[in-house]
C-alpha positions, 0 to 999 in steps of 0.5 A, spaced: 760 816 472 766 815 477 772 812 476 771 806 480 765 804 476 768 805 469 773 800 472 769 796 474 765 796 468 771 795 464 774 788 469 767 785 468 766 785 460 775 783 460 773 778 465 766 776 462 768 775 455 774 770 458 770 766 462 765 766 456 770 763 452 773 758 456 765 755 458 765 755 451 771 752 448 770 746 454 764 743 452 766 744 444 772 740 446 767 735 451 761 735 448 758 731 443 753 735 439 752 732 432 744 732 433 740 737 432 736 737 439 743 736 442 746 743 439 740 747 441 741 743 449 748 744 449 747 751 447 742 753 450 745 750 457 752 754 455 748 760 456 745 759 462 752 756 464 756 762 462 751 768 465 751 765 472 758 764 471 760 771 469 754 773 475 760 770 480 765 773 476 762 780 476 761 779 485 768 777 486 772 782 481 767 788 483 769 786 491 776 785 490 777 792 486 772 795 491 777 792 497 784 795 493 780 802 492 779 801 501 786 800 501 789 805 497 784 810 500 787 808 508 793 810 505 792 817 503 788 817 509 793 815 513 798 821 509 794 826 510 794 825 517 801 825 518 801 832 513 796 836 517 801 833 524 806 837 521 
């Protein structure tokens, strides 16, 4: 596996594990869940809320990490082309 996709892998699951609790910590706090049916609902929606949350959070870190490591590789690029003039 390269670098740059245990990066990727590492930012996802610190972002993934954040995102999850900040979903969940909002709807305990603004949800109203003493029946029953309500706790299944409510968890059920928590889970659909925070898998497609965590799917746009994945597609923006890998896109930002991806477009950092373009940067930094034009930098070396652009080093070695100066080196080689020399």
């Amino acid at each position: 596996m390269k670098k740059i996709e245990i990066l990727k892998k590492a930012v996802t699951t610190v972002v993934g594990i954040g995102t999850a609790k900040i979903i969940r910590e909002i709807i305990m706090n603004n949800v109203d869940t003493e029946a029953v049916t309500s706790k299944v609902t409510v968890m059920a929606a928590s889970a659909a809320i925070g898998g497609a949350v965590s799917e746009l959070t994945k597609q923006y870190t890998d896109t930002q990490i991806d477009q950092f490591a373009c940067f930094i590789q034009k930098i070396k690029d652009r080093k070695n082309a100066e080196v080689n003039e020399d």
